[in-house]
N, CA, C and O atoms as a Maestro MAE file, in Angstrom:
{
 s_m_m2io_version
 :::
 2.0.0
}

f_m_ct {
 s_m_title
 :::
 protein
 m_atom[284] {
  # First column is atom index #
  i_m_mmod_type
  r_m_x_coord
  r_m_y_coord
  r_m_z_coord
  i_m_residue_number
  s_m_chain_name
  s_m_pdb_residue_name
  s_m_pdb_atom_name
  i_m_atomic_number
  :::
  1 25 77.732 102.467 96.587 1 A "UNK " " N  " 7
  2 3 77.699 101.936 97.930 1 A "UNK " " CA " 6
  3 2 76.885 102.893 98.802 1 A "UNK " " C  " 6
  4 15 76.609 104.063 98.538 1 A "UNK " " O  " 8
  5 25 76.539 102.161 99.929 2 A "UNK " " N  " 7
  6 3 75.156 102.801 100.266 2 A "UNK " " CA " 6
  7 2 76.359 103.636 101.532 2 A "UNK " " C  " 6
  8 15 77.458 103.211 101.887 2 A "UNK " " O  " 8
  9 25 75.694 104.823 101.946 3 A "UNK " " N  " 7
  10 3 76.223 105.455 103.026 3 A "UNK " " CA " 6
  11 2 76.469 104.507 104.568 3 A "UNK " " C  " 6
  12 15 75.638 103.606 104.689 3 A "UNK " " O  " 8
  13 25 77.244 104.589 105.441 4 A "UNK " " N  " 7
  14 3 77.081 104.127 106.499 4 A "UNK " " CA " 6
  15 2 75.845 104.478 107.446 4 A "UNK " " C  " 6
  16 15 75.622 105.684 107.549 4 A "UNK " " O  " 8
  17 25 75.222 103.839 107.972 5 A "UNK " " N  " 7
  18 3 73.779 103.880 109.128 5 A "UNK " " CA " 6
  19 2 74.072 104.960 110.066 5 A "UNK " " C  " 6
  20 15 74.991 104.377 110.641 5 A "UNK " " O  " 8
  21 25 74.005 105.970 110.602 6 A "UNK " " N  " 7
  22 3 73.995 106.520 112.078 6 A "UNK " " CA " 6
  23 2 73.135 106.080 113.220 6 A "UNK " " C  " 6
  24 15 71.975 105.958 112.827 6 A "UNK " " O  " 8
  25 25 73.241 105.865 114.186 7 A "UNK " " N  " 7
  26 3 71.989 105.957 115.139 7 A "UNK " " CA " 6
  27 2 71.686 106.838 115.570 7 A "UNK " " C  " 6
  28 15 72.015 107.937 115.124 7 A "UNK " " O  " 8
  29 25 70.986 106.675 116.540 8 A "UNK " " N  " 7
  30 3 70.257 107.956 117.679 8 A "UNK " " CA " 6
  31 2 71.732 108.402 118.374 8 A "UNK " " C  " 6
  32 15 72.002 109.603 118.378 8 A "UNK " " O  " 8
  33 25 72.946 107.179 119.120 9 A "UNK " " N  " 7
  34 3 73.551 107.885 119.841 9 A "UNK " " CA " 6
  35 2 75.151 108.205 118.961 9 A "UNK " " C  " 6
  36 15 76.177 108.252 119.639 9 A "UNK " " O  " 8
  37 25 75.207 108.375 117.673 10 A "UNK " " N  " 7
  38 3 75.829 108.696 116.694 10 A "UNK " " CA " 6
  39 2 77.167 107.087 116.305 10 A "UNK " " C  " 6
  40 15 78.370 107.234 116.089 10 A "UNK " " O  " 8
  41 25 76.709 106.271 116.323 11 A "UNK " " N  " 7
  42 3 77.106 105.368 115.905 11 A "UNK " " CA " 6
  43 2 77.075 104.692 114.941 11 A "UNK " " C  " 6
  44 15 76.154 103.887 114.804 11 A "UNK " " O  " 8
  45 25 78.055 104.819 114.006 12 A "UNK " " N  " 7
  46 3 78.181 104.643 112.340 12 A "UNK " " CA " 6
  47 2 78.075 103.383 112.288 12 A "UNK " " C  " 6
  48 15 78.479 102.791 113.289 12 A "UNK " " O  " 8
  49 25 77.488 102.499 111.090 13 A "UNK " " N  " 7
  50 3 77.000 100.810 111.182 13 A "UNK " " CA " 6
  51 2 77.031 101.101 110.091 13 A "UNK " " C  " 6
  52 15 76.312 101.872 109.453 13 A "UNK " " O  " 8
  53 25 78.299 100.195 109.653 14 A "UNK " " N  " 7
  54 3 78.646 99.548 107.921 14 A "UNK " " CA " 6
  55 2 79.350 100.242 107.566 14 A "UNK " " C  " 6
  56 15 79.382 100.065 106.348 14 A "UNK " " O  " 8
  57 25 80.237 101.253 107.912 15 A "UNK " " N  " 7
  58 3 81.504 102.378 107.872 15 A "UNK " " CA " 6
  59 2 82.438 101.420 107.358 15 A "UNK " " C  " 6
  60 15 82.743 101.629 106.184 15 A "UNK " " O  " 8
  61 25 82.855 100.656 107.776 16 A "UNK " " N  " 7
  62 3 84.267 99.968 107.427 16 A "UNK " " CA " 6
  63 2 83.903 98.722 106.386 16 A "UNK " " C  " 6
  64 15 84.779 97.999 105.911 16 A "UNK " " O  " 8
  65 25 82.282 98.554 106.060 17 A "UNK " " N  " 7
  66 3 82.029 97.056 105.169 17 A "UNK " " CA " 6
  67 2 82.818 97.561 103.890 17 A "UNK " " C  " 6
  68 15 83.086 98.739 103.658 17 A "UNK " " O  " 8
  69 25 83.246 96.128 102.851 18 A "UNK " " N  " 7
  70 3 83.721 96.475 101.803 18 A "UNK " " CA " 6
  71 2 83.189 95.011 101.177 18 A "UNK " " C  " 6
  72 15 83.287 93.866 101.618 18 A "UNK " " O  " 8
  73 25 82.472 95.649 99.734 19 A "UNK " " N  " 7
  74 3 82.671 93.981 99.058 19 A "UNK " " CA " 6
  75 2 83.056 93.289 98.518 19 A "UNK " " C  " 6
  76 15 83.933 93.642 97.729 19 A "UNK " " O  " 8
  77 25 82.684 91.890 98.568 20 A "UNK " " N  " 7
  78 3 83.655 91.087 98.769 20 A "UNK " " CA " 6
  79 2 84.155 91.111 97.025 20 A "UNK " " C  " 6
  80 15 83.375 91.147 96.073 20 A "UNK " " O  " 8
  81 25 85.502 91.083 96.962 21 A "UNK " " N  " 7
  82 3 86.276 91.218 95.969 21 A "UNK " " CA " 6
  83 2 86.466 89.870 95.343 21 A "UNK " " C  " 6
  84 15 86.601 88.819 95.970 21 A "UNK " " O  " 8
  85 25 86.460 90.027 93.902 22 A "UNK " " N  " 7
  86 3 85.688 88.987 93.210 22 A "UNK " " CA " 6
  87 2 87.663 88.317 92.649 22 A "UNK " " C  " 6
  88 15 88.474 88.985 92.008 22 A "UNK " " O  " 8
  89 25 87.892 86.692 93.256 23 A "UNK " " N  " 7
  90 3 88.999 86.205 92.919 23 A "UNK " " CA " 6
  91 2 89.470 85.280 91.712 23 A "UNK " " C  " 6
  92 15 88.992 84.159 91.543 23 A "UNK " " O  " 8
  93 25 90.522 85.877 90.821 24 A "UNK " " N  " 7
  94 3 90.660 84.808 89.674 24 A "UNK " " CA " 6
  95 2 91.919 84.651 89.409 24 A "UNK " " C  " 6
  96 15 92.562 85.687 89.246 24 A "UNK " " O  " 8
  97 25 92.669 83.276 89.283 25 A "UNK " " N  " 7
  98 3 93.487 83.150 89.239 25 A "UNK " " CA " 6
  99 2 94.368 83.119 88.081 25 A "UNK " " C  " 6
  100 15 93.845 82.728 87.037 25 A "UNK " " O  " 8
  101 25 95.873 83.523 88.040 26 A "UNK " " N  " 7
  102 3 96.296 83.728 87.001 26 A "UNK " " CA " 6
  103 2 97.163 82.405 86.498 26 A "UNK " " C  " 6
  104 15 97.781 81.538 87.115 26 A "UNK " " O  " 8
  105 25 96.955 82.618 85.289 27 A "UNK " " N  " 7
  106 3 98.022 81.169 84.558 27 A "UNK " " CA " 6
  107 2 99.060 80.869 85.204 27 A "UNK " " C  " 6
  108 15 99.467 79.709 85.137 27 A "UNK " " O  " 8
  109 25 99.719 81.795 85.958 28 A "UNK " " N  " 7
  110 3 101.362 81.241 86.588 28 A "UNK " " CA " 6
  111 2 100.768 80.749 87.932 28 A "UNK " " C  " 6
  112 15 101.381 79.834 88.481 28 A "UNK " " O  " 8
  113 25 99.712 81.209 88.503 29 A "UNK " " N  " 7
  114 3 99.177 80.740 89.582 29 A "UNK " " CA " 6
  115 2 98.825 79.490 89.291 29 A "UNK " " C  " 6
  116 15 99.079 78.531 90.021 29 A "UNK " " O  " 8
  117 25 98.239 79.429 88.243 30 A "UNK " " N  " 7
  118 3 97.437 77.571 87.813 30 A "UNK " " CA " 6
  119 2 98.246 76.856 87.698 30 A "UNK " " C  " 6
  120 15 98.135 75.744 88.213 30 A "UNK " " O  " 8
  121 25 99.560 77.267 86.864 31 A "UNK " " N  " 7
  122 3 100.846 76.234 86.966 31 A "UNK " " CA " 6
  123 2 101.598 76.200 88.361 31 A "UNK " " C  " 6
  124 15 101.916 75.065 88.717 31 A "UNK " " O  " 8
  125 25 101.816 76.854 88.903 32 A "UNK " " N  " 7
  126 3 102.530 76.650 90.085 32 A "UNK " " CA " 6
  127 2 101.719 75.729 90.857 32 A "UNK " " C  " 6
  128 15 102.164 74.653 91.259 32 A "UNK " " O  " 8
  129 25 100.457 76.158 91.087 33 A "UNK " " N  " 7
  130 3 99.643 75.161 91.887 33 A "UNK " " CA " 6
  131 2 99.554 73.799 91.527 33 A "UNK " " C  " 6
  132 15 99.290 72.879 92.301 33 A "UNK " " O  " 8
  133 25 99.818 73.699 90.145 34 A "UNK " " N  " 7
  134 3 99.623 72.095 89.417 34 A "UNK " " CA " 6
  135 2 101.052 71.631 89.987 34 A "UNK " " C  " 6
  136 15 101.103 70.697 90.787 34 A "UNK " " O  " 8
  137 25 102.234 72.312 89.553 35 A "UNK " " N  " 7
  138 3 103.351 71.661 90.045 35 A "UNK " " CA " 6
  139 2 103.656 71.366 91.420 35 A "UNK " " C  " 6
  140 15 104.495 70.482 91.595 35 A "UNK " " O  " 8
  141 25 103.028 72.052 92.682 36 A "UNK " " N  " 7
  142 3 103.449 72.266 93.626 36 A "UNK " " CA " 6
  143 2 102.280 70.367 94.421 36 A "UNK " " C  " 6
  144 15 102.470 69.521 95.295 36 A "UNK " " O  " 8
  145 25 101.125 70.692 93.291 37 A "UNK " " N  " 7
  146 3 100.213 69.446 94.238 37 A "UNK " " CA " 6
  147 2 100.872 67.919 93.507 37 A "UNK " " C  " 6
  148 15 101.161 66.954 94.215 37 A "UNK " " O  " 8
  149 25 101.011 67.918 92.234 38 A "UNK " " N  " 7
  150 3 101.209 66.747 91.119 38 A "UNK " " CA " 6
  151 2 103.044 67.208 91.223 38 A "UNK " " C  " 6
  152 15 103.154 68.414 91.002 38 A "UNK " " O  " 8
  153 25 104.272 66.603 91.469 39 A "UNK " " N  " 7
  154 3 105.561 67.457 91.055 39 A "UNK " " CA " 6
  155 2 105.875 65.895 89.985 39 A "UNK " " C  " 6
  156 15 106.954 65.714 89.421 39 A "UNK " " O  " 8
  157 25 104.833 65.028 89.906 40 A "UNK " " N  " 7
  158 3 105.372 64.319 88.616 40 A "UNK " " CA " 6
  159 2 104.925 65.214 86.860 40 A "UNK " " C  " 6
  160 15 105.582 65.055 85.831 40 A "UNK " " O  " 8
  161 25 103.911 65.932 86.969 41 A "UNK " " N  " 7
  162 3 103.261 66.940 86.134 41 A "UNK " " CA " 6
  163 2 104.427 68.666 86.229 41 A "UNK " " C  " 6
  164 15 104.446 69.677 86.932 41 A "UNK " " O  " 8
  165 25 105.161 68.155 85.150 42 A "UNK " " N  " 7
  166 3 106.219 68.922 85.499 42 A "UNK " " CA " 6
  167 2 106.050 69.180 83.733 42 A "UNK " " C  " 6
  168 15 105.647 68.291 82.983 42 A "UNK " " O  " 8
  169 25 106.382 70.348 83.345 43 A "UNK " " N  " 7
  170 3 106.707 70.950 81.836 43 A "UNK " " CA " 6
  171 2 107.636 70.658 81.445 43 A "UNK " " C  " 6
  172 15 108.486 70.674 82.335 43 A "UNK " " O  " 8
  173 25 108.230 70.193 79.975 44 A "UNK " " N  " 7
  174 3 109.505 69.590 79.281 44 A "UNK " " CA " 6
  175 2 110.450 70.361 79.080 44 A "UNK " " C  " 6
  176 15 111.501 69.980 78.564 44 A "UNK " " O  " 8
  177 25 110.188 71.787 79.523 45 A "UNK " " N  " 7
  178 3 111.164 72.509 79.175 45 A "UNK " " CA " 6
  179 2 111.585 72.737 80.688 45 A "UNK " " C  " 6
  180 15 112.792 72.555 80.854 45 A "UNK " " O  " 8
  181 25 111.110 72.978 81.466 46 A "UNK " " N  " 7
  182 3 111.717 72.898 82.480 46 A "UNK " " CA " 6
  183 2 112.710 71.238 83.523 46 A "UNK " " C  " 6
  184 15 113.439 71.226 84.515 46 A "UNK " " O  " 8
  185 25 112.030 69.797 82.328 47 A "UNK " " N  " 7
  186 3 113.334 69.100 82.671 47 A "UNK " " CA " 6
  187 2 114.284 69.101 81.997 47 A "UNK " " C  " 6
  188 15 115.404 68.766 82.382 47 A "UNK " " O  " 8
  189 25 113.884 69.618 80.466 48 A "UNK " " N  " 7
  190 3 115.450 70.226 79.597 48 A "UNK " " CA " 6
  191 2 116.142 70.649 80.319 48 A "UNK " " C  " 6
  192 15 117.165 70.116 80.750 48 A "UNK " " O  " 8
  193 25 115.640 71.862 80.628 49 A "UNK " " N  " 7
  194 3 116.583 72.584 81.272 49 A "UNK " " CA " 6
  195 2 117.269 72.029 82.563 49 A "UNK " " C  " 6
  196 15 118.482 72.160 82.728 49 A "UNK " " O  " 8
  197 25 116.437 71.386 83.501 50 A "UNK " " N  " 7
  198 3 117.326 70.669 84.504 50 A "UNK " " CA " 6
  199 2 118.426 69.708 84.283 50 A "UNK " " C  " 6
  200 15 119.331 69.399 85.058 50 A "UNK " " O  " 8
  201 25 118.150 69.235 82.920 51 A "UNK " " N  " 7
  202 3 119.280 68.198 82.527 51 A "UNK " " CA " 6
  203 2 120.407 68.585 81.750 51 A "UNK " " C  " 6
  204 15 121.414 67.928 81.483 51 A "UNK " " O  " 8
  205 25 119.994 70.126 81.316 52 A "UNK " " N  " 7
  206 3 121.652 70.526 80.727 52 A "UNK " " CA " 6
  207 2 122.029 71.058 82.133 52 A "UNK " " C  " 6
  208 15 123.217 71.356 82.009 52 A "UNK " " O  " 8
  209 25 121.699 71.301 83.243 53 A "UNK " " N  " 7
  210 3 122.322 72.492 84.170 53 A "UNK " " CA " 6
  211 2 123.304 71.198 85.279 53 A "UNK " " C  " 6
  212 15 124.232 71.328 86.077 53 A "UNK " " O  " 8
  213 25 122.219 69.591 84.616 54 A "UNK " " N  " 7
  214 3 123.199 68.617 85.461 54 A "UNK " " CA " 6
  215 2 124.426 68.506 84.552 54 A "UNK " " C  " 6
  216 15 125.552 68.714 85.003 54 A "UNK " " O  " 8
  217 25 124.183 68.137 83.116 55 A "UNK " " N  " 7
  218 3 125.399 68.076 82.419 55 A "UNK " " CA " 6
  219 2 126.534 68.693 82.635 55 A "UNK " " C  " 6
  220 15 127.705 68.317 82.685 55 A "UNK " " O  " 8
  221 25 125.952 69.794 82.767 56 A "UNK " " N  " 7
  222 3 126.742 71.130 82.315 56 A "UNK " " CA " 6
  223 2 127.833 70.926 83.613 56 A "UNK " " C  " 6
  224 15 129.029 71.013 83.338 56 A "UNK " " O  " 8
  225 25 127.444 70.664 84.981 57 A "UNK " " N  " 7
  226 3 127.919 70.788 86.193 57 A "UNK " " CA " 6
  227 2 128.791 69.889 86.444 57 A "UNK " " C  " 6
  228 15 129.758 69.924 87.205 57 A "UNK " " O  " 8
  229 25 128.335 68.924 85.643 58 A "UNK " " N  " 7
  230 3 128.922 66.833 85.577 58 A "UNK " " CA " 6
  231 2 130.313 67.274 85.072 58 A "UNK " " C  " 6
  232 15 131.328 66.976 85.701 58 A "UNK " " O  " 8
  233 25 130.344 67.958 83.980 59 A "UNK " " N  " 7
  234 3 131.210 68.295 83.152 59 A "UNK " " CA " 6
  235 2 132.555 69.383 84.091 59 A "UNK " " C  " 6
  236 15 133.769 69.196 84.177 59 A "UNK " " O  " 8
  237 25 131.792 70.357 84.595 60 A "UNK " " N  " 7
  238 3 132.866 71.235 85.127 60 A "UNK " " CA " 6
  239 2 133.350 70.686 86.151 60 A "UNK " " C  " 6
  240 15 134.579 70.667 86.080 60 A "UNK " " O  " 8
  241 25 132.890 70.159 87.213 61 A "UNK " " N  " 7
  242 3 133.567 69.421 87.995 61 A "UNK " " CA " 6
  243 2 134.442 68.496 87.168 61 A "UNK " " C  " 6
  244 15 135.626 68.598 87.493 61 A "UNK " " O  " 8
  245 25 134.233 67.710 86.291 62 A "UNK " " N  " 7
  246 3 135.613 66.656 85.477 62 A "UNK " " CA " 6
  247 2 136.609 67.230 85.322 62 A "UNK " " C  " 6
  248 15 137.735 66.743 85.419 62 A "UNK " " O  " 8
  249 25 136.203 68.874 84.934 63 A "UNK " " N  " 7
  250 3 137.458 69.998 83.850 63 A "UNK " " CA " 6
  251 2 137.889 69.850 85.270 63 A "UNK " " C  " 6
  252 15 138.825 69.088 85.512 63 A "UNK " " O  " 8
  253 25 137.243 70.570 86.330 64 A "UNK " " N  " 7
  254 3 138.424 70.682 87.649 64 A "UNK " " CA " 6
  255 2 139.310 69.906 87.945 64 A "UNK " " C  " 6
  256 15 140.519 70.122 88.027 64 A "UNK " " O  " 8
  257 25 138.499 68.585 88.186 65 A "UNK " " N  " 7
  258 3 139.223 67.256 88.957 65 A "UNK " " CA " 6
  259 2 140.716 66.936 87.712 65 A "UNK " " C  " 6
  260 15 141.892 66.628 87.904 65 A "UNK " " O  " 8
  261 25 140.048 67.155 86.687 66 A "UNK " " N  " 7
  262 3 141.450 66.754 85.749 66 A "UNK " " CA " 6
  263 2 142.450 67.690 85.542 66 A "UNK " " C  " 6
  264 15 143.627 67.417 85.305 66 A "UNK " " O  " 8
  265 25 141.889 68.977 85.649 67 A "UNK " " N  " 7
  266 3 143.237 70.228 85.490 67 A "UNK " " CA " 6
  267 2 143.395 70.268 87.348 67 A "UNK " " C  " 6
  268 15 144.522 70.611 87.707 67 A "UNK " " O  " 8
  269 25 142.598 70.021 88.266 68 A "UNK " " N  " 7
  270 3 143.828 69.389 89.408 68 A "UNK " " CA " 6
  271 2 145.164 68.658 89.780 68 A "UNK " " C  " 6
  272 15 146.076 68.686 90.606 68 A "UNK " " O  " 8
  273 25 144.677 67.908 88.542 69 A "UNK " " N  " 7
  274 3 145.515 66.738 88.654 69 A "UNK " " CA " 6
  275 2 146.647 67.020 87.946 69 A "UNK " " C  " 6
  276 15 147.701 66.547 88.373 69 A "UNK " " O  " 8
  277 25 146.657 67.558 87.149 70 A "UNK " " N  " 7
  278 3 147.576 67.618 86.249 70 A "UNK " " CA " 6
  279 2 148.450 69.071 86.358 70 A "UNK " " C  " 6
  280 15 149.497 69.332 85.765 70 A "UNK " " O  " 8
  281 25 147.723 69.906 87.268 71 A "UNK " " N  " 7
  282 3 148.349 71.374 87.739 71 A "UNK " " CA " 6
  283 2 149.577 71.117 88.747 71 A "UNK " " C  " 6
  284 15 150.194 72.069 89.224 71 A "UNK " " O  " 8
  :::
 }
 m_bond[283] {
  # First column is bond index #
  i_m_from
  i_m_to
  i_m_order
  :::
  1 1 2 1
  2 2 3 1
  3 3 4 2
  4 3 5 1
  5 5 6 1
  6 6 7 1
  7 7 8 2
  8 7 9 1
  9 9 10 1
  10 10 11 1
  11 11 12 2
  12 11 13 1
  13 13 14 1
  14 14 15 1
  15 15 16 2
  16 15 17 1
  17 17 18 1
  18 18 19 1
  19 19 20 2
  20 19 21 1
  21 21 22 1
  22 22 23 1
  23 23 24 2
  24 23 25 1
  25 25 26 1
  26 26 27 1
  27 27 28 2
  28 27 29 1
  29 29 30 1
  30 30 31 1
  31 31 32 2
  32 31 33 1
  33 33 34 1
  34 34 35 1
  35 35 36 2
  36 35 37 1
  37 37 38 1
  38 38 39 1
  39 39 40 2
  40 39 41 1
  41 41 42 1
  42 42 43 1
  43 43 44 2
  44 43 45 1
  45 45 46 1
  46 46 47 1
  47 47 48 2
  48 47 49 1
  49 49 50 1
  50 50 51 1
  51 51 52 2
  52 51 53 1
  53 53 54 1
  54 54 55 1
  55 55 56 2
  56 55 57 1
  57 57 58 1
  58 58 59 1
  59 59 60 2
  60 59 61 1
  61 61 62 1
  62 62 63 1
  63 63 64 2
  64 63 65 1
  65 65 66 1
  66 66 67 1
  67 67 68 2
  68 67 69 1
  69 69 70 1
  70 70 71 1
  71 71 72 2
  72 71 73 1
  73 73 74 1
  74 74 75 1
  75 75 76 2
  76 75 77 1
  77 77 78 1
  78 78 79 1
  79 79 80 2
  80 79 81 1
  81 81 82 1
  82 82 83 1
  83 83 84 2
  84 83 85 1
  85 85 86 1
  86 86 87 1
  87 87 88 2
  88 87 89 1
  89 89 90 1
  90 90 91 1
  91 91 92 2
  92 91 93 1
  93 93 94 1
  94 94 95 1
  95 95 96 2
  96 95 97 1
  97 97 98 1
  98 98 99 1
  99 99 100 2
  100 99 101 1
  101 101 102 1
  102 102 103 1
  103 103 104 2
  104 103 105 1
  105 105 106 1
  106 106 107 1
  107 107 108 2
  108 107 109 1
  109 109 110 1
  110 110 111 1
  111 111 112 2
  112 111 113 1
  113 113 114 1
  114 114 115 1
  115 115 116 2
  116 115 117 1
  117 117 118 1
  118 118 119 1
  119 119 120 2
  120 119 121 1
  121 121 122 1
  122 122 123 1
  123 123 124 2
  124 123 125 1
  125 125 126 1
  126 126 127 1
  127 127 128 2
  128 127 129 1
  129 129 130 1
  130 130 131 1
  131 131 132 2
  132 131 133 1
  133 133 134 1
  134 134 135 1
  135 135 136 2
  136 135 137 1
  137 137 138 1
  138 138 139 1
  139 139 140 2
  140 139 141 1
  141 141 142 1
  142 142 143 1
  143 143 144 2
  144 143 145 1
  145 145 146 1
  146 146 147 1
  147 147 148 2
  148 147 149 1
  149 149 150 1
  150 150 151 1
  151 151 152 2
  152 151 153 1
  153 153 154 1
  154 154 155 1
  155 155 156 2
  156 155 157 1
  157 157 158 1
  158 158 159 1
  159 159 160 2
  160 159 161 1
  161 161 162 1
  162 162 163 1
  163 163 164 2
  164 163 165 1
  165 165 166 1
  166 166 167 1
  167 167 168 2
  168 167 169 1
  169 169 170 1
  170 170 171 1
  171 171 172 2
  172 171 173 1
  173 173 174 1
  174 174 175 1
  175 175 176 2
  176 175 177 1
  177 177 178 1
  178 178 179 1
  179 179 180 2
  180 179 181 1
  181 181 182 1
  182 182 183 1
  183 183 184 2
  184 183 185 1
  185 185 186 1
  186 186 187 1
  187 187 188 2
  188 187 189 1
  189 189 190 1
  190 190 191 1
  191 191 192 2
  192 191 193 1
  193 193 194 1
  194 194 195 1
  195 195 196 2
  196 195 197 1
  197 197 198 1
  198 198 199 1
  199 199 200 2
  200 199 201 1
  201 201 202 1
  202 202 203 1
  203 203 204 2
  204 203 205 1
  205 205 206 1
  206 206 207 1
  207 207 208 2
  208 207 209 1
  209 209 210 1
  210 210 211 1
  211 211 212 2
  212 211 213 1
  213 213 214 1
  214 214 215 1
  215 215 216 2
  216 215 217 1
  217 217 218 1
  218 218 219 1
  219 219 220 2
  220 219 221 1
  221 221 222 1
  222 222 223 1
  223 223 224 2
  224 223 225 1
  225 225 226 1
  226 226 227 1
  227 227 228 2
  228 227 229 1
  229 229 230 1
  230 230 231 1
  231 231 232 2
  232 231 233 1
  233 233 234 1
  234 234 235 1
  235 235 236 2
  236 235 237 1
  237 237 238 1
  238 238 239 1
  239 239 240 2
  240 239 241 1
  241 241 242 1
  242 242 243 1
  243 243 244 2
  244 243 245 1
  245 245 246 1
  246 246 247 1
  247 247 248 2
  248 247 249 1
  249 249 250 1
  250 250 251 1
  251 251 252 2
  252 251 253 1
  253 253 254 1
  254 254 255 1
  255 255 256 2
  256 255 257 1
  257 257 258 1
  258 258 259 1
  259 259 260 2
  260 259 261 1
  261 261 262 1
  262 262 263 1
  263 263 264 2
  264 263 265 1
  265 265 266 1
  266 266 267 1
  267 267 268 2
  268 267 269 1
  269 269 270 1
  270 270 271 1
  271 271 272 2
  272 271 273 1
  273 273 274 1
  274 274 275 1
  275 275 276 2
  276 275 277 1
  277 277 278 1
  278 278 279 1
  279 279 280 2
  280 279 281 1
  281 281 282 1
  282 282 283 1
  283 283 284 2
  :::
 }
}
């Protein structure tokens, strides 16, 4: 990088430039962005997983409601 300019009345020109930094995005960036614009473009493991965490919940609430009942 080239030095900053001085002038005649000592005024530094291009002191603070920096260049421009070269941007690339990362795979979790590419997926998030796909899910966040498309949310029908969704990965299978992540509705697996949403559908045992409904099961799973369907279920504990029953265990409650029935050992309520019966407590």
């Amino acid at each position: 990088m080239k030095t900053p300019y001085t002038t005649k009345t000592g005024i530094q020109i291009g002191c603070m430039y920096h260049p421009q930094q070269k941007w690339e995005p990362s795979v979790d960036m590419e997926n998030l962005q796909t899910v966040l614009l498309y949310p029908e473009h969704r990965p299978m493991v992540g509705v697996l997983v949403d559908a045992f965490l409904w099961a799973m919940s369907a279920a504990l609430l029953l265990l409650l409601i029935v050992g309520a009942h019966y407590a």
